[in-house]
N, C-alpha and C positions, 0 to 999 in steps of 0.2 A: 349653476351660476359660473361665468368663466373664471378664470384667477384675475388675477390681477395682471400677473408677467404677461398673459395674452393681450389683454386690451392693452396695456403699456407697448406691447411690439406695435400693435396694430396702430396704435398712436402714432408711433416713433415713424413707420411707413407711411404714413400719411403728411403731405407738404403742411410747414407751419401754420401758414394761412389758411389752411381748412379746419384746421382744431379750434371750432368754437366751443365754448360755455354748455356742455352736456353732462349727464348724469353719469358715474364712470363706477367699474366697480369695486369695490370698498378692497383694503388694505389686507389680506389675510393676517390674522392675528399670532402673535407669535408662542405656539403652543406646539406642544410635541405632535410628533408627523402623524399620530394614532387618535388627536382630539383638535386637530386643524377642521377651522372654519371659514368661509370668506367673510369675516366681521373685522369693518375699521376701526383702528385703535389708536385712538387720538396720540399722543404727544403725553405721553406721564411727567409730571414733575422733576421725577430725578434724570429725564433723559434733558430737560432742559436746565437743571442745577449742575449737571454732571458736565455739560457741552464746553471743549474746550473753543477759546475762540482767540482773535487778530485785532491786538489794541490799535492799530490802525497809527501811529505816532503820538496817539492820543495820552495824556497823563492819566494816569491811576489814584485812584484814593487806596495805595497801599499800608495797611498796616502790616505786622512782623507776627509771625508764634516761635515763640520764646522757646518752646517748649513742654512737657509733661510737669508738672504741678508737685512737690515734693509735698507730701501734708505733714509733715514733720516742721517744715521750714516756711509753709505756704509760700512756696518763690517757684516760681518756675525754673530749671536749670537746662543748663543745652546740653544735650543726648542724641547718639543717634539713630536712636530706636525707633521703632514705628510705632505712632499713635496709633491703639485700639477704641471701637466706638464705646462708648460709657467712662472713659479718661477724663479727667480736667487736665487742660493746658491754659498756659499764660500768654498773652495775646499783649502787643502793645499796639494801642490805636494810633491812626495816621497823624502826622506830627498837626496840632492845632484843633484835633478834631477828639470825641471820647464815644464809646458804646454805651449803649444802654440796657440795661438789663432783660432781657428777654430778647433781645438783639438775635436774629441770627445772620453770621457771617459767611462766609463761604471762604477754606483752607486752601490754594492753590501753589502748583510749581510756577515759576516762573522761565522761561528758558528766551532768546534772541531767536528773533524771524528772519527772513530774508528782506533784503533792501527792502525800504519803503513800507513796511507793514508792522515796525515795532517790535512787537514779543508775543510770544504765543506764551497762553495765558490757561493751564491745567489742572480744573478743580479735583483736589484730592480728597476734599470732603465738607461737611459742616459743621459750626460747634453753635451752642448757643451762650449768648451772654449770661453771668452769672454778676458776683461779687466785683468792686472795683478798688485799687490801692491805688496808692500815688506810684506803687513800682511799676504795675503789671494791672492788668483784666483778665479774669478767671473766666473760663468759657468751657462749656462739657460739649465733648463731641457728638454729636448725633447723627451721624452718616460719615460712611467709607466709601470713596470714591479710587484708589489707591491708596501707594505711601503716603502719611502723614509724618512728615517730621520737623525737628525745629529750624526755620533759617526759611520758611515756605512763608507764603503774602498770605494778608488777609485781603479780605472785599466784603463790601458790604451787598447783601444778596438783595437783590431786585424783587420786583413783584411778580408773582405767578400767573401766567397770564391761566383764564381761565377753559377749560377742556373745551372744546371743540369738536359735539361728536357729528355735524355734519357729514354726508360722505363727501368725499371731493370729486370737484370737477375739471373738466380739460380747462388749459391753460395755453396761449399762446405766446413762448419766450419768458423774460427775456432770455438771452441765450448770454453764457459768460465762458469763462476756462479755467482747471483745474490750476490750484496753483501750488500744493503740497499737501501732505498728508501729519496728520500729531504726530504717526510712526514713520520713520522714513524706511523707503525699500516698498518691494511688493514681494510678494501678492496680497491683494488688498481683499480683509476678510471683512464678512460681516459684525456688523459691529463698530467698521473704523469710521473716524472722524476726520474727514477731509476736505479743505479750503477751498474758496472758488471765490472769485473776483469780481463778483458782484450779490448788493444787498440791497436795503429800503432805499439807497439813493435809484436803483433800477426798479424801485416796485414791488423787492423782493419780499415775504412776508412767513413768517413763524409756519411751520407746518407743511409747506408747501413742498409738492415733489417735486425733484430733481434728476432726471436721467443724463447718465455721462454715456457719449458716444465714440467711436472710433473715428481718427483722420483717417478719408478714403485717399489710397495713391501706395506709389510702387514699396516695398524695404527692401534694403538690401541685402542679398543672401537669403529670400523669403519669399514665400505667398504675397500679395499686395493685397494693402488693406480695405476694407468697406467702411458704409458709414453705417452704422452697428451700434445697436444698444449695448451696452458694458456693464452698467450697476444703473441701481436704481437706491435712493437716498433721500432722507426728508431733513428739511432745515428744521435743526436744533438751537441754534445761535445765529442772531442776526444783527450784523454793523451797518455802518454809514455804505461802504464799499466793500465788504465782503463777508462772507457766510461760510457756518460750519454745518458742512451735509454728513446725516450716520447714515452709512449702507446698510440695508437691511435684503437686498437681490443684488444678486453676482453673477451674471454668465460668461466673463472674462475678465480677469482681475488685474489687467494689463492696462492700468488707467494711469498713465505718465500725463509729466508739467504740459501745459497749452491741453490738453483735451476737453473738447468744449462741454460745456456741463449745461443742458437747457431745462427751464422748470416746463414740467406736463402737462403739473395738475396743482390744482388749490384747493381750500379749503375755503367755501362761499360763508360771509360774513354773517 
């Protein structure tokens, strides 16, 4: 069976307009290089709880964690220590709004985007709803995505869409461009999570592969560049206007702002 990085080159060589709706081959699974297989592997849960994404100017249903849980005092106090998974922290819900017990929320950094796109928005883990005061809501951690510490947002966690073990098919477009990375700098490793300027309002859709290419034309002091496949990426998180692609294939990790980022392949319904 070919890999995958071959049909993907072979894809990328071929003009948009010929890439119809075929059978493509499945996603090598991510397993050590001694027990690798060509078997697709859907989109796990925590790669979609974990997905930072681009609040778009949109408002948040943010609530606050307070912090690690004293049991002595049952109050949450600020520290700034990192939350371990099995911790109670004290959580306060969005103003006008309350959790419910069995709740579960999702812990995130919050940090400012670049013009026009809000805030990037960095799950650093989950807790679930517990006990409630009039001070604070008790919530036990259940997942480590990073640091957790106090002065971090809450959210209330979406539905899981369900797995999708289809294999996927070729894809024509849309075609978008990179617009930043969660870590800024290169070289961009597998694993990162990186923005692109279009989403569901283009068609975009959960799952869907995304290859980023090279701008063909002279550099300066250099070789001139091709149009070249760079990484290859599946959306993890999907907005109105933009999407969070993980790399999971690298053959040149030189993928700076404007480099057009075109989806391949999909996942047929």
């Amino acid at each position: 069976m070919r890999s995958t990085l071959t049909v993907l080159a072979l894809l990328a060589a071929a003009p948009l307009g010929a890439q119809v709706s075929a059978p493509m081959t499945p996603r090598m699974s991510a397993t050590s290089s001694s027990d690798r297989s060509d078997v697709f592997a859907p989109l796990r849960p925590g790669e979609l709880h974990s997905a930072a994404f681009l609040t778009e100017m949109q408002p948040m249903p943010y609530g606050r964690v307070l912090g690690p849980v004293s049991q002595a005092a049952v109050v949450a106090h600020q520290s700034a220590e990192m939350v371990m998974v099995g911790r109670t922290i004290g959580l306060l819900p969005p103003a006008g709004a309350a959790y419910q017990r069995g709740d579960t929320v999702v812990l995130a950094a919050v940090t400012p985007a670049a013009r026009g796109w809000g805030e990037m928005v960095v799950p650093t883990g989950l807790a679930l709803v517990g006990a409630s005061t009039p001070r604070q809501t008790e919530a036990l951690v259940i997942a480590s995505y990073g640091p957790i510490r106090a002065g971090q947002v809450t959210l209330p966690m979406g539905p899981t869409p369900t797995a999708n073990n289809s294999d996927p098919v070729k894809a024509d477009g849309p075609t978008g461009n990179f617009l930043f990375g969660e870590e800024q700098g290169n070289p961009r490793q597998l694993g990162s999570q990186l923005f692109i300027d279009i989403g569901s309002n283009a068609g975009l859709r959960l799952g869907d592969y995304i290859e980023f290419r090279g701008h063909p034309g002279p550099r300066l002091n250099g070789a001139d560049t091709i149009d070249k496949g760079l990484a290859i990426g599946q959306v993890v998180h999907l907005g109105a206007k933009s999407s969070t692609v993980r790399l999971y294939r690298i053959s040149d990790p030189t993928i700076v702002m404007g480099t057009p980022a075109v989806r391949v392949a999909t996942l047929p319904n």
